[in-house]
Every structure is written in C-alpha cells, then in structure tokens.
KEKE-3310 file (N, C-alpha, C; in steps of 0.2 Angstrom, whole numbers, plus 5000, padded with zeros to 4 digits):
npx = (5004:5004:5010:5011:5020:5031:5038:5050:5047:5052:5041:5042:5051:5062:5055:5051:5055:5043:5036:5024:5015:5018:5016:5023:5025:5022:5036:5043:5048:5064:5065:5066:5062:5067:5071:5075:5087:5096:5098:5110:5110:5112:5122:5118:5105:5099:5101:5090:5080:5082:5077:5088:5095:5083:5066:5056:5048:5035:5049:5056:5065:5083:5097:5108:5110:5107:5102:5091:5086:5069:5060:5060:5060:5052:5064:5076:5093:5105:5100:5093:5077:5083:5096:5110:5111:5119:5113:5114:5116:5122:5118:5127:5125:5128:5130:5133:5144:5152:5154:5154:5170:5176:5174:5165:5163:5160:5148:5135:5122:5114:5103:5087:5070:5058:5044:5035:5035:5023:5014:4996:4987:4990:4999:5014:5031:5048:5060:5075:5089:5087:5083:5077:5077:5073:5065:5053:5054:5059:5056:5069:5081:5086:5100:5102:5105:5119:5129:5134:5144:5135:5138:5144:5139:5125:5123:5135:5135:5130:5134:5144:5137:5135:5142:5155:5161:5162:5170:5182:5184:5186:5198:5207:5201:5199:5207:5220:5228:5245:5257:5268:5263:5259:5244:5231:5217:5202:5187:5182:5172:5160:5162:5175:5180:5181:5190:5200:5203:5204:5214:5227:5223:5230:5242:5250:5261:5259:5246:5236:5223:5211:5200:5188:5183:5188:5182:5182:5194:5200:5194:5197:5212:5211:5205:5217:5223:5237:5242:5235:5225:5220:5208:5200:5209:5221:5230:5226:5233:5244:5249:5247:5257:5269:5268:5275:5289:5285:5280:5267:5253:5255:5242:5226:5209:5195:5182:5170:5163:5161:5165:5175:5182:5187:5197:5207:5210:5215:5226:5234:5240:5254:5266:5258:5252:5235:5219:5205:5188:5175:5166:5148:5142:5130:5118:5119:5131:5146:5164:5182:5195:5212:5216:5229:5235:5229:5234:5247:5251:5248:5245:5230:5212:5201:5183:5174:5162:5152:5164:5171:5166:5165:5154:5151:5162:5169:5162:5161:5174:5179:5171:5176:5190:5186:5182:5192:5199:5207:5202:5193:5175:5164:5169:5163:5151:5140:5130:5114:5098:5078:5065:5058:5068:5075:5072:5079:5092:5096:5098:5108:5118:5121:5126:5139:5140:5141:5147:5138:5123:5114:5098:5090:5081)
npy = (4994:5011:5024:5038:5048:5065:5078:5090:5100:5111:5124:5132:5144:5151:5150:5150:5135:5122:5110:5094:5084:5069:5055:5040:5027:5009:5000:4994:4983:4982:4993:5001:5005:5018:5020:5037:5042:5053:5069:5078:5095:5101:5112:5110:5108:5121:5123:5117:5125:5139:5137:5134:5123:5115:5116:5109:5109:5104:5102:5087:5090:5085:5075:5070:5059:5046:5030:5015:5002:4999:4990:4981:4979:4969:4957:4963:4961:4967:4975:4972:4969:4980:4983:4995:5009:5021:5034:5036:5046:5043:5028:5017:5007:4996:4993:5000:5012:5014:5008:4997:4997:4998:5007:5012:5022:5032:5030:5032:5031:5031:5026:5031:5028:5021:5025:5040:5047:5058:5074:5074:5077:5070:5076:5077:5073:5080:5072:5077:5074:5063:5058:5063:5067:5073:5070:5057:5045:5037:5032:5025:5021:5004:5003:5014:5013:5011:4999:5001:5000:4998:5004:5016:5033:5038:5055:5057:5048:5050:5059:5058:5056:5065:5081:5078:5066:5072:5081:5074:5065:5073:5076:5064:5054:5062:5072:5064:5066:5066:5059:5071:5082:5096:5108:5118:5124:5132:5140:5138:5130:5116:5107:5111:5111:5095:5090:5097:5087:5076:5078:5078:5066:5058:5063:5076:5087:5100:5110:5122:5133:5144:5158:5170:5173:5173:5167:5154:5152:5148:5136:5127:5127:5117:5105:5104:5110:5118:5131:5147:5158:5173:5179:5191:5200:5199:5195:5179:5169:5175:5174:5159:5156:5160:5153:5141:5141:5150:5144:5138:5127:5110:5103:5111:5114:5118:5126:5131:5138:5146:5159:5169:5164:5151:5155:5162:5148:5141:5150:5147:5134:5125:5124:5111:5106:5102:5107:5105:5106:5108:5114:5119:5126:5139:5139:5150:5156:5159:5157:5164:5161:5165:5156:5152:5152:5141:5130:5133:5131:5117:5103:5098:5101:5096:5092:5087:5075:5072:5068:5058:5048:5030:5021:5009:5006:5016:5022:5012:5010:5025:5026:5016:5023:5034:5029:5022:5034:5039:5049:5062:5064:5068:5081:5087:5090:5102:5105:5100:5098:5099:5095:5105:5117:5117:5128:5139:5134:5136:5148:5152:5144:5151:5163:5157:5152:5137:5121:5109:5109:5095:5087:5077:5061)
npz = (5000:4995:5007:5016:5019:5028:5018:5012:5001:4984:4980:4968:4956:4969:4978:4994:5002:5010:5020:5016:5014:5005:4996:4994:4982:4984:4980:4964:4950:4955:4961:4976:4994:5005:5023:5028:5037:5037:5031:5022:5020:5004:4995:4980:4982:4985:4972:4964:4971:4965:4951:4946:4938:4931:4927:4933:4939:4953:4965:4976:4989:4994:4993:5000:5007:5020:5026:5031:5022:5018:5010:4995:4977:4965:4957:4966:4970:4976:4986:5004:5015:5030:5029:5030:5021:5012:5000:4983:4969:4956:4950:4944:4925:4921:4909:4898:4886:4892:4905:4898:4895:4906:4915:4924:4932:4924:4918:4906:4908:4919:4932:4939:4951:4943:4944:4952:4966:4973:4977:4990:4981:4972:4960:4954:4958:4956:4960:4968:4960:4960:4969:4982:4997:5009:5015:5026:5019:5006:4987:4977:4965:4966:4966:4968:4980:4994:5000:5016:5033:5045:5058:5058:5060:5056:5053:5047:5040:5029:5022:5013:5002:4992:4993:5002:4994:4983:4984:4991:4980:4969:4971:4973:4963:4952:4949:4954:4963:4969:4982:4986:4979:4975:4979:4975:4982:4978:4985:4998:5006:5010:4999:4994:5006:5010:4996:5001:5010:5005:4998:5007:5010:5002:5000:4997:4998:4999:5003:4997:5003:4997:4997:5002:5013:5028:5039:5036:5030:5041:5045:5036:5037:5048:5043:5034:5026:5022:5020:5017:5009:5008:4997:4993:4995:4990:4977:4971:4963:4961:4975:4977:4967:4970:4980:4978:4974:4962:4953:4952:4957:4956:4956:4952:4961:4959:4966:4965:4954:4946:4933:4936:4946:4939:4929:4940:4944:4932:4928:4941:4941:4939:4924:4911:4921:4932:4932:4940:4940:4951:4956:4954:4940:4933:4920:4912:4913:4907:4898:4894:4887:4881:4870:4864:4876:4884:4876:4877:4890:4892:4897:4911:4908:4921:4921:4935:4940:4954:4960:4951:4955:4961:4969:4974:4976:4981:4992:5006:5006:5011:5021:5031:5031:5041:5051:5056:5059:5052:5042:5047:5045:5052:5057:5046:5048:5055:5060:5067:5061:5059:5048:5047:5046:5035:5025:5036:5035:5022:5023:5032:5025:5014:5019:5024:5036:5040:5035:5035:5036:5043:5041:5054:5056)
capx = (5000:5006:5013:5010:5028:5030:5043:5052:5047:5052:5035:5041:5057:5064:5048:5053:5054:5038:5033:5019:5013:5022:5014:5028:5022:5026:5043:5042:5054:5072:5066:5069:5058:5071:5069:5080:5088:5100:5101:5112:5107:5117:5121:5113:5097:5097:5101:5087:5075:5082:5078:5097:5096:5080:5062:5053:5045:5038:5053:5055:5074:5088:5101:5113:5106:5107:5094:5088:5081:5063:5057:5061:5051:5053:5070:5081:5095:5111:5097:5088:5076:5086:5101:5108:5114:5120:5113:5120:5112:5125:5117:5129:5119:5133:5126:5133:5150:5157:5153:5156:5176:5178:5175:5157:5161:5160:5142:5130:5115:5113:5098:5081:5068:5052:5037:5037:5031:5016:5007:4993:4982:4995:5006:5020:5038:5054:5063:5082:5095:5084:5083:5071:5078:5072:5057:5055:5054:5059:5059:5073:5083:5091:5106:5106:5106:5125:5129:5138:5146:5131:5141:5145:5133:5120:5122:5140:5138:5126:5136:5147:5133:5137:5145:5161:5162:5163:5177:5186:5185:5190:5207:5209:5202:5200:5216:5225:5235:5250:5263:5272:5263:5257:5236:5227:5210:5200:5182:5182:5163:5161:5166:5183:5188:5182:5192:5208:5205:5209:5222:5228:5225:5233:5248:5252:5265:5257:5240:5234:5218:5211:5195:5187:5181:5193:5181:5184:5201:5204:5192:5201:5218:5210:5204:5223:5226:5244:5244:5229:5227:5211:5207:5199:5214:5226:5229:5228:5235:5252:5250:5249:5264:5276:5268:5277:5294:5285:5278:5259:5252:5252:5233:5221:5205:5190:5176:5168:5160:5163:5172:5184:5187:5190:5203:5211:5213:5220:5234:5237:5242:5262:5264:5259:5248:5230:5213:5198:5182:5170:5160:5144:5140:5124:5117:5119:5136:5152:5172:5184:5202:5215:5218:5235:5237:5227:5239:5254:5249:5249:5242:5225:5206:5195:5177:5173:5156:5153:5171:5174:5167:5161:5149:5152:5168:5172:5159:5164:5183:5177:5168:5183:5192:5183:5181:5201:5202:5212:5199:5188:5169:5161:5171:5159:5143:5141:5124:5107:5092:5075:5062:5053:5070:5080:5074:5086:5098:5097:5101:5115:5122:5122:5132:5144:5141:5140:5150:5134:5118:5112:5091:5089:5075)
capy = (5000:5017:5027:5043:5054:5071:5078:5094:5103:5117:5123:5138:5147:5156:5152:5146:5127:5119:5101:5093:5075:5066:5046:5035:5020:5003:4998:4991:4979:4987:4998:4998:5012:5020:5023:5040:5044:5058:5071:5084:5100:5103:5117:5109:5108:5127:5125:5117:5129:5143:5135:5135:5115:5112:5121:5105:5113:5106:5096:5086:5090:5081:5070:5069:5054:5036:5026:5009:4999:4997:4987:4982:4977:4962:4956:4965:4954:4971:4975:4968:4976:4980:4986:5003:5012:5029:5035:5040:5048:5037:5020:5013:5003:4991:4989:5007:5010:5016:5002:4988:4998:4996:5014:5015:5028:5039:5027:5036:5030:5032:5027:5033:5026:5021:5025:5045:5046:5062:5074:5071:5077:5067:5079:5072:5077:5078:5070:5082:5074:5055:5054:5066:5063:5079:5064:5054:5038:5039:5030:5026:5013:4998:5001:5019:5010:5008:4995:5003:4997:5002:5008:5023:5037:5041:5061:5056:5044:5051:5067:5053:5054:5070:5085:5076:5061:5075:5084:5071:5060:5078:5075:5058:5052:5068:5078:5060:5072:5060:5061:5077:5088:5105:5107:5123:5126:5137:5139:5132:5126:5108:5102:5112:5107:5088:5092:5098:5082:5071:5080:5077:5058:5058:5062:5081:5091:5108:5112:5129:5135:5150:5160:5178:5173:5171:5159:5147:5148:5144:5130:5125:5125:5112:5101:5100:5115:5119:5138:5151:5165:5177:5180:5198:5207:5198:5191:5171:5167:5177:5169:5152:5155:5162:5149:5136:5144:5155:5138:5136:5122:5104:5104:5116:5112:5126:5122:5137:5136:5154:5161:5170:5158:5147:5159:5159:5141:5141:5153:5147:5130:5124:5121:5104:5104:5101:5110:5101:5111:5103:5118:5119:5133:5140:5137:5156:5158:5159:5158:5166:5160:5162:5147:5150:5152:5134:5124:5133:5130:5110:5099:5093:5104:5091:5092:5082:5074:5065:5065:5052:5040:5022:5021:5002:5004:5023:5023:5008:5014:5032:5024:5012:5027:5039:5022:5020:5037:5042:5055:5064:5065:5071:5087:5090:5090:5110:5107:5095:5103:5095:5097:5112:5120:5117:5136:5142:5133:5136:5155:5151:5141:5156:5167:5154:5151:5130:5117:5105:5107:5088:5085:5070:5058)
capz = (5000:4997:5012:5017:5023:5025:5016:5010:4993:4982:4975:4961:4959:4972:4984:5001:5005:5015:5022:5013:5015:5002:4994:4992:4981:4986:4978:4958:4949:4954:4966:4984:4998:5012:5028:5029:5046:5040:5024:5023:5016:5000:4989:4974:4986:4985:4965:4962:4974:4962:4946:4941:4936:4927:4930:4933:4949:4962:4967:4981:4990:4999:4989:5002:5013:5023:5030:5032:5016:5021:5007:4989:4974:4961:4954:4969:4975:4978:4995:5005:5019:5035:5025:5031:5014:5008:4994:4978:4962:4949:4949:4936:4924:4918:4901:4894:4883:4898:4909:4896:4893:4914:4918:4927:4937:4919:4918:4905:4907:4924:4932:4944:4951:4937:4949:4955:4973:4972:4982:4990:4976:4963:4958:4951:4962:4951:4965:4968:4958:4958:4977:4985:5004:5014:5018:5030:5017:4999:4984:4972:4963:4972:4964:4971:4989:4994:5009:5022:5038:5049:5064:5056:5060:5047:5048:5043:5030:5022:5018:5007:4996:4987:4995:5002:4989:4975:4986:4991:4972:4965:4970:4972:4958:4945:4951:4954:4966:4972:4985:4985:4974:4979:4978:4977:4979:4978:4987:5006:5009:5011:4993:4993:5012:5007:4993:5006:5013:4999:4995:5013:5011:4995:5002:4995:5001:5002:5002:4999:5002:4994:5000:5003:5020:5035:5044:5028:5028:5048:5045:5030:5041:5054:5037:5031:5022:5024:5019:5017:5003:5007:4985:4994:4997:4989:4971:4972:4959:4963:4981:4974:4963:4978:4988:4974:4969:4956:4945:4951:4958:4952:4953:4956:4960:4958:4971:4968:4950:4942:4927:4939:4949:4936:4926:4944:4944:4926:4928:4948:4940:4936:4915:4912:4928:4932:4933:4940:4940:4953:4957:4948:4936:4931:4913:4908:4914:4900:4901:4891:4889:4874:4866:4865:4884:4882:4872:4879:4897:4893:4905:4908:4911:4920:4924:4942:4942:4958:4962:4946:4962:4959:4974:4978:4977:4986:5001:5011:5009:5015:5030:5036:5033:5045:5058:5060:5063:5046:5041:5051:5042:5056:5055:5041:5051:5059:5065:5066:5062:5059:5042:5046:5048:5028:5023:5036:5035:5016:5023:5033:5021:5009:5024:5025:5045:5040:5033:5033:5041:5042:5045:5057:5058)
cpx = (5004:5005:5011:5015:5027:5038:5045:5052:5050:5047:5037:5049:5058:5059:5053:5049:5047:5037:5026:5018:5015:5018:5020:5026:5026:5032:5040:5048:5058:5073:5067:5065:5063:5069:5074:5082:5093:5102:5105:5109:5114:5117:5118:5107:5097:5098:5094:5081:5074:5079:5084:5095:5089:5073:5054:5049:5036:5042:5054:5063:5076:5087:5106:5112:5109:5102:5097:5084:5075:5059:5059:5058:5057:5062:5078:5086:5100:5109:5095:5084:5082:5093:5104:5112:5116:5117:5117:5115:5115:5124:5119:5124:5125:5134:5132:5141:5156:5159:5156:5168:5177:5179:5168:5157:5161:5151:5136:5125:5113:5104:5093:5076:5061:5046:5038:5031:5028:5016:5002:4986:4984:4998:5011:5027:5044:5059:5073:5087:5092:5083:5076:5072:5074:5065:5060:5055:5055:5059:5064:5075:5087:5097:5108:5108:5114:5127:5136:5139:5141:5132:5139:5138:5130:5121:5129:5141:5135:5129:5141:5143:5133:5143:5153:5162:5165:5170:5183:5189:5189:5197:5209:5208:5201:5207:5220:5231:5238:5254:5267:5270:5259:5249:5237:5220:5206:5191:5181:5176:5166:5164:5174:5185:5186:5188:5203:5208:5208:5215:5227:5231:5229:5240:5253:5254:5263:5250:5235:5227:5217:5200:5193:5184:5185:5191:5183:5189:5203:5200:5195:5208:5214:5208:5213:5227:5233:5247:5237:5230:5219:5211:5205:5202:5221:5225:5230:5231:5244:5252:5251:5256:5269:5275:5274:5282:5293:5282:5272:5259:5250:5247:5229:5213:5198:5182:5169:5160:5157:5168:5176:5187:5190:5195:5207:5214:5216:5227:5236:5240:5249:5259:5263:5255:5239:5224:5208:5192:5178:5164:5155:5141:5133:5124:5120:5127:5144:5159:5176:5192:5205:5219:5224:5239:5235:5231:5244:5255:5252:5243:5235:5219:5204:5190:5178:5166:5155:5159:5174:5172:5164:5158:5150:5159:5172:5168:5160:5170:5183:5177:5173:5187:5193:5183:5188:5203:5208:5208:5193:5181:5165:5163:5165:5153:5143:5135:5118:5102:5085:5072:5061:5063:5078:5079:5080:5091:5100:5100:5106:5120:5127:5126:5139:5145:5139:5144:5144:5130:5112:5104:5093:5084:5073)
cpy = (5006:5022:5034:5045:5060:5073:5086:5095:5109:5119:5128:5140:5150:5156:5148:5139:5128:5112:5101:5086:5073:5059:5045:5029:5014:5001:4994:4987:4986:4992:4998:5007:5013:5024:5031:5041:5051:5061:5077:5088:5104:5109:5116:5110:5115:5128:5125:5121:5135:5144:5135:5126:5114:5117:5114:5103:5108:5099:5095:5086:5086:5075:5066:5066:5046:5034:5019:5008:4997:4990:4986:4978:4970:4963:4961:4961:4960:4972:4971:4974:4976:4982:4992:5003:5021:5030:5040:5041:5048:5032:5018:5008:4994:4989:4996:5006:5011:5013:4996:4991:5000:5003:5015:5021:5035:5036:5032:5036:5026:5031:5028:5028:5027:5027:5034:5044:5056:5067:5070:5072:5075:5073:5077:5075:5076:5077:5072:5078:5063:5051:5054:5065:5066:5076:5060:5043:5041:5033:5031:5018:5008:4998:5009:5020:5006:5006:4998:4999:5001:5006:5014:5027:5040:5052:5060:5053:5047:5057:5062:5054:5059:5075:5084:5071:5067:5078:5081:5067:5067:5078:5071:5054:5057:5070:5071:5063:5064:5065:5067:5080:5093:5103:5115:5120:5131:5137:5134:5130:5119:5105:5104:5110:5099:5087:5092:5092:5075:5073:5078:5069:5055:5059:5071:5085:5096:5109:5119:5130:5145:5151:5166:5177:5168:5165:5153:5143:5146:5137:5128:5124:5117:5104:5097:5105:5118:5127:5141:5157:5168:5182:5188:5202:5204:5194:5183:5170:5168:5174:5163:5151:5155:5157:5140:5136:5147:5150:5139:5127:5115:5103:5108:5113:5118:5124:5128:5139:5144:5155:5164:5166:5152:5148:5159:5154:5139:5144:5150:5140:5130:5122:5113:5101:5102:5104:5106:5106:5104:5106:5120:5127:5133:5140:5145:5157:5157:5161:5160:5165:5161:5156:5146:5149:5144:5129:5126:5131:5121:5109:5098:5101:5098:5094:5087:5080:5068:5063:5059:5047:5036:5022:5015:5002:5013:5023:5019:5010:5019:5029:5020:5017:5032:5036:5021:5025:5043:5049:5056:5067:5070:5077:5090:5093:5099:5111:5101:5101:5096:5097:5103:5116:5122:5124:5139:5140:5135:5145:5155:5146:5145:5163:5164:5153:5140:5127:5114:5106:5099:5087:5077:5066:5053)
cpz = (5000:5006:5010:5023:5022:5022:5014:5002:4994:4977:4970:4962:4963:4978:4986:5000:5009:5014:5021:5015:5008:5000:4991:4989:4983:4979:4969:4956:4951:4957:4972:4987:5004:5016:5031:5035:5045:5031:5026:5018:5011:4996:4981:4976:4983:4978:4962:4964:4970:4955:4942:4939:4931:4931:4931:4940:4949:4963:4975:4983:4993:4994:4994:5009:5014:5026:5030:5027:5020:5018:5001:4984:4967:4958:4958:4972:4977:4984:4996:5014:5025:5034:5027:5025:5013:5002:4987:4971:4955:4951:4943:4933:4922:4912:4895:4889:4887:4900:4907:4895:4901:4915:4921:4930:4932:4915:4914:4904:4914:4927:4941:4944:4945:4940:4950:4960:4970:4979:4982:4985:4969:4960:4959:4955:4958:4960:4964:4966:4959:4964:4980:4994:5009:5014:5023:5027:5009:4996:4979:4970:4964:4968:4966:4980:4989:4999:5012:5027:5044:5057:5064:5057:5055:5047:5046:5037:5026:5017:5011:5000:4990:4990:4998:4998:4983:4979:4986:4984:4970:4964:4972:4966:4951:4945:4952:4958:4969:4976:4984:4981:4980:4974:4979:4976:4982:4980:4992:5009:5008:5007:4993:5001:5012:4999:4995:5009:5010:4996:5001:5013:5007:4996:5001:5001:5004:5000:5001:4996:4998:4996:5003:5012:5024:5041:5038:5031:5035:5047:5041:5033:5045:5048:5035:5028:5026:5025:5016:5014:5004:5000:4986:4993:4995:4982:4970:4966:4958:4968:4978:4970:4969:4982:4984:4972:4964:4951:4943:4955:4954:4950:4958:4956:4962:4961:4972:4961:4946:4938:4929:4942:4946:4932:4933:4943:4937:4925:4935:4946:4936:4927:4916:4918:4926:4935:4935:4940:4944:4959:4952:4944:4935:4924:4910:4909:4909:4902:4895:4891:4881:4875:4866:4872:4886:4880:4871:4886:4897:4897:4904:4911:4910:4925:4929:4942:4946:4961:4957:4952:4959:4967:4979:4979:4983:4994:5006:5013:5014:5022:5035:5036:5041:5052:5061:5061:5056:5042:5045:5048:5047:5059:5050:5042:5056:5063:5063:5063:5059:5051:5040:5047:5042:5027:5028:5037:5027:5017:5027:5030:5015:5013:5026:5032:5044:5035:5029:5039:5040:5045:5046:5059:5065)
residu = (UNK:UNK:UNK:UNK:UNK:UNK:UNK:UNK:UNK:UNK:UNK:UNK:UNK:UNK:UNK:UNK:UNK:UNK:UNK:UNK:UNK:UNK:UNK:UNK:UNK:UNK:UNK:UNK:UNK:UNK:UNK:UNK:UNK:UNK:UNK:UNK:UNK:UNK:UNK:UNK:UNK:UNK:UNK:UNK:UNK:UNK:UNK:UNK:UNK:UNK:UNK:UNK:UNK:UNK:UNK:UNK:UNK:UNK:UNK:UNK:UNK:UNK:UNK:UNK:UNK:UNK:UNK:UNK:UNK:UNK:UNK:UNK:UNK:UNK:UNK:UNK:UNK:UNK:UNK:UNK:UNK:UNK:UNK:UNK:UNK:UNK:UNK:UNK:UNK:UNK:UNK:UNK:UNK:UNK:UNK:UNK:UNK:UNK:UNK:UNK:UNK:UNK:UNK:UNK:UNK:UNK:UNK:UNK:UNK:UNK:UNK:UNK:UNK:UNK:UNK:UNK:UNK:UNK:UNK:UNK:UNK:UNK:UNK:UNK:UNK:UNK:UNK:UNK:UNK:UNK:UNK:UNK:UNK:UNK:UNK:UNK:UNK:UNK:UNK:UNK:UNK:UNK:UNK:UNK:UNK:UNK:UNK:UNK:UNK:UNK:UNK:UNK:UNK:UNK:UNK:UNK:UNK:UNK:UNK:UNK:UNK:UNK:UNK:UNK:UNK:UNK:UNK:UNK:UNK:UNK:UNK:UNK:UNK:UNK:UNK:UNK:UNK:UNK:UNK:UNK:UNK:UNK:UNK:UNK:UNK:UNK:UNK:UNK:UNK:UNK:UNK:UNK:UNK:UNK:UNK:UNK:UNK:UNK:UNK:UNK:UNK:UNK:UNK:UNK:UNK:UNK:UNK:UNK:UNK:UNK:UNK:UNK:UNK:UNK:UNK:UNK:UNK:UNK:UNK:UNK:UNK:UNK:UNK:UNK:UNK:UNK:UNK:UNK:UNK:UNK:UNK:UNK:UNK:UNK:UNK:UNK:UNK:UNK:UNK:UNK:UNK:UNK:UNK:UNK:UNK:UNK:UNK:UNK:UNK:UNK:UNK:UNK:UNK:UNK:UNK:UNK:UNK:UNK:UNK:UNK:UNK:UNK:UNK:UNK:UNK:UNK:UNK:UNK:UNK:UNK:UNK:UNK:UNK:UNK:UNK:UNK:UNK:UNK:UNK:UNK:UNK:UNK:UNK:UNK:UNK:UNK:UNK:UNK:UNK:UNK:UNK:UNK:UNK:UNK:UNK:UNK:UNK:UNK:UNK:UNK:UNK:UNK:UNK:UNK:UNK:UNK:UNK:UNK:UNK:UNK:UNK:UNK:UNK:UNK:UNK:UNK:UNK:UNK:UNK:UNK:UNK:UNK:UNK:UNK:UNK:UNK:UNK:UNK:UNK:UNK:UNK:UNK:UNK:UNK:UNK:UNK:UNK:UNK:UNK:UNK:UNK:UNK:UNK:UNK:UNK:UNK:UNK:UNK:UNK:UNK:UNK:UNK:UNK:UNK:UNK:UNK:UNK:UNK:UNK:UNK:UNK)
# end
C-alpha cells in the first residue's frame, strides 16, 4: 500500500521550501523504499529551489542521505530490507560503453527510480538529483542503495553521498593528486575542504587554500590545508605561485563554479599541471580563455562529476576510513536541524556560518 511521509518541497522558483505530505508507492521491479535517518542540506538543494538545474517545479529536496532499506520490489537481489545504505544519484547501469570499457564511474546511462512518489492530490515530484531525501521515506533505485558498515553514524555517512564524495574524488580520483605535489584550491565550503582532505589523504606536500572569507580559511587550516590565501585582498594566483617557487600548483581544484574563479585556477596552476572544475556553474554563465594560453599551458582541464566515484567501490573505503580514525567526516557536520528548519539553514548556508547542516529523523 502506498505510504504517506512528510517531506520537504520546492513549489516555484525562488519560493521558500515547506513540508507537505508526500505518497511514496510501494517499491516496483528494481526499486527499493528507504527509511531516511539523515540528509544533509546541499548546495545543489538550493540550485534546484532557484531553478538554476531544470524548471521542473515542484521538486522534492535532499540528495545527500542514509537510511535503512525498508522494502524492495521484484527482481532485487544488491538490497535487502534492513540494510543501512547511503545514497547515491549514479546508479551505474553496467550495460553502457562506459561500463562495458571498465569505467562506470563515467556510467552514461545512469539510472532513477520508474514509479514517482506524488502529492497528495497526485502531483508528480521531480525528486532532487533522483533521490528526493528531505522525507522521511523515499523512493529510488536499488542500485542507488550503497551498503555501508552500519556503525558509522547516518548524519556522517550520508554526507558521502554527494558533497564530500565530490570533494574528496576531486582529488583523488579527478586531480589523481599523488605524493608530493602542491594542491590549490579554491572555494572552502564543504566540497573544497572535502576536497583539502583528499588531497591530505593523497599524500600532498602543500596544500593551499584560497577563499574571501577568513572563517573558511581557519576551517580549512583544521581540514589539512597547509597555507591560506584570502582572494579579497590579495591576488591568488600570485599567492599560489610564491607559495610554489614561482611555478603554480600541480593541481588546482575550483570548488567554487565561476568564470573568475576558474581563470584563477587556470593561471594558479604549474605548466603541464591540472585543473579540476567541481564547482557547479549556472546554465547562463560563459568563460573566456585564449587558446594560445590553452595549448601553451599544457596539461589537463577536467570536469569532476561526483568526484569520478564508483559508489560500491568509494563509500565503504570512506567509511573504514573515518572508523580508523584516518579521516575525520564528522568534522563536516556543523549542526542537526530537523524538516521544518532546511529554509534556514538554506540562509546560513548562503552566509557561510556551515559546513553542513544535516536533518535528522
């Protein structure tokens, strides 16, 4: 029987979030209904409340979640109920040309659940990036259900789910930052200091943050960051050079998802170095580089989707990670708050007084 949850929408652009009574249908081939226990509140969330992502209003928020599998529908064998899981919004499908040449985690034919869960007068919820978590039951597709070690605390694993997963993959596995290289990066919210922390685990020498706000970059010190460049009152990109002998850094990683900031992170990089980009831009937004600067620079520009993570294969590591004590996730967490309380947190997200405010069930 379909379920009645309450849950977090955004009914239009730019209108403030409200909790609504939600129908979740029972589970179909492939799907699977989770019992959420913990989302955090991401900066996509607010993408989508803007209409910067798609105008496919009224969506239902929260991506970056864990629960307990409730229940799952025909031909599921990856869950089962009683499962705790993180969720992830690249369910490799295995079939694709990506998949079949041993790359899933570049998987293009990613998939959501069939069924959409409703209001209660049936209107259809485009559920936030294929989740929908900021409920207190969701559906989705039991390949977007990833077994964890259910110790670990649900507001910490769930943050795996996007916002440190993208940071950390940035430079683990986009940026491939190794041993002894020098990192920048640039934009110190959750994603750039998950971000300073793969570079950390990763092994690099020097880490230098970059960021207009002074609380950032002390937090960004206690993440890993080695050296701190406030980009207001000083040119990053000359920082970054002097902070390297003059060269630029190995890899810069741009956490911030703007044309200047990404012109920073072009020039603050050595010849031959690496750009990641794994702050999200807006549809309207346009970059302008000469091309000879391009193909005299060398080296590589890469886009980060997801942190290049494989899900079955990054979020357990993470979690035994954070359980021996070798990274600290629960750093990431800055506050609890409950349903009725994602608008402000979406306004102290936007002052930069949080890392991660995480609803808890």
């Amino acid at each position: 029987m379909p379920q009645h949850v309450q849950g977090v929408i955004a009914p239009g652009r730019n209108e403030p979030v409200r909790v609504e009574t939600i129908v979740i249908p029972d589970p179909g081939p492939g799907e699977a209904v989770v019992k959420i226990q913990a989302c955090g509140v991401c900066h996509t969330d607010l993408h989508y409340k803007q209409g910067a992502i798609n105008d496919e209003f009224p969506f239902l928020l929260g991506h970056e979640a864990a629960g307990i599998v409730e229940s799952v529908g025909e031909g599921v064998t990856d869950v089962e109920p009683g499962d705790f899981v993180i969720l992830n919004w690249r369910a490799v499908c295995g079939q694709c040309r990506a998949c079949l040449r041993g790359r899933p985690w570049y998987c293009f034919d990613t998939h959501n659940a069939k069924q959409r869960m409703t209001l209660l007068d049936g209107t259809e919820l485009s559920p936030a990036l294929g989740i929908g978590a900021f409920a207190e039951k969701t559906l989705v597709a039991s390949g977007q259900c990833t077994k964890v070690d259910p110790a670990v605390a649900p507001e910490v694993a769930g943050l795996l789910g996007c916002g440190v997963m993208a940071g950390i993959g940035a430079a683990i596995n986009t940026g491939n930052v190794g041993r002894g290289d020098t990192v920048a990066v640039i934009g110190c919210g959750g994603v750039g200091d998950a971000a300073i922390v793969g570079s950390r685990l990763a092994g690099a020498a020097k880490i230098i943050a970059v960021d207009i706000d002074d609380r950032k970059l002390e937090t960004a010190r206690t993440m890993g960051a080695t050296h701190t460049v406030n980009s207001r009152s000083t040119d990053p990109v000359e920082a970054v050079r002097e902070l390297t002998g003059g060269f630029g850094a190995d890899v810069v990683i741009e956490a911030v998802g703007r044309p200047e900031t990404y012109r920073q992170a072009f020039y603050a990089r050595d010849l031959a170095g690496t750009v990641v980009l794994v702050g999200v831009p807006t549809p309207e937004m346009k970059l302008e580089l000469p091309l000879l600067d391009v193909f005299g620079r060398g080296g590589a520009l890469k886009s980060s989707w997801y942190g290049d993570c494989l899900p079955s294969r990054d979020f357990p590591m993470l979690v035994d990670l954070h359980q021996q004590g070798r990274i600290d996730l629960a750093a990431f967490v800055t506050e609890t708050i409950g349903l009725g309380d994602v608008e402000k947190a979406f306004g102290r997200m936007h002052e930069g007084d949080v890392l991660r405010s995480v609803v808890v069930f």
